[in-house]
N, C-alpha and C positions, 0 to 999 in steps of 0.2 A: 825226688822225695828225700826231703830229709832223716837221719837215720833216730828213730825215740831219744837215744844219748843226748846227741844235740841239742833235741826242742825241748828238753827237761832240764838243760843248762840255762837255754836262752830264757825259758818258762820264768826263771826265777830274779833275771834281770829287772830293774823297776823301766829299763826303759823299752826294751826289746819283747818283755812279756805277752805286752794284747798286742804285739804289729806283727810277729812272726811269721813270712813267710815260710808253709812248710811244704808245698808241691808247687809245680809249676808243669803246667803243661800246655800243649798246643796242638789244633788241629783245622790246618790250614784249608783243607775240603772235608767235611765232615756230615755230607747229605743226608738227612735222616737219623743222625744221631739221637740219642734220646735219654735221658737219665731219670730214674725215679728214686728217694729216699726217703720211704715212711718217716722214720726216724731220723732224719735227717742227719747230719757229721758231728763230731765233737768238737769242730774249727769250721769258721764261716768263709764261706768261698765266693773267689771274685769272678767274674765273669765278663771280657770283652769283647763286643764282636768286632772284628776287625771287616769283614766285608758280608754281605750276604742277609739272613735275618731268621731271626729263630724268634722262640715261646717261653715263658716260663708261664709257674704255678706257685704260688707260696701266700699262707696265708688264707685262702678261703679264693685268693685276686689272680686274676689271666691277662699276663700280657703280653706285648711284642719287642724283641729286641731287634735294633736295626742298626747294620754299620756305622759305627763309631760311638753305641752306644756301651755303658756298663750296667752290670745286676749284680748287687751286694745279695749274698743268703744269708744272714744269721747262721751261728753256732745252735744244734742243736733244733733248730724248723725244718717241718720236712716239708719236699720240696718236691719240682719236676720241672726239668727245660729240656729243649730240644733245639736240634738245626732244620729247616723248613729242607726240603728237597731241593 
């Protein structure tokens, strides 16, 4: 995660502003994970699944993520996805 200082530097760049990556994470077995965000984030978050296949929710719409696929969230949609068992 990047530290607020940072992303309020890069924030203001004309080129780095909307591409800023500000977390990165990963979770190479993650059976049953599950995430819910009424309110969704203040930064839109990427999602790939590298092997395996999960769920999301966004938008009113349900669907399936399957190895090698990606899920953009929007800034600010609230949302839910998950990892199948």
């Amino acid at each position: 995660v990047l530290p607020p200082a940072v992303v309020a530097v890069a924030a203001r760049d004309a080129l780095l502003g909307g591409l800023l990556p500000t977390a990165c994470g990963c979770y190479p077995a993650a059976p049953g994970h599950e995430v819910a965000r009424a309110g969704g984030l203040p930064e839109a978050v990427l999602i790939f699944c590298h092997a395996g296949r999960g769920w999301w929710e966004l938008a009113g719409a349900r669907g399936e993520l399957t190895a090698g696929q990606a899920l953009w969230l929007p800034a600010g949609a609230p949302h839910r996805y998950g990892a199948d068992e």
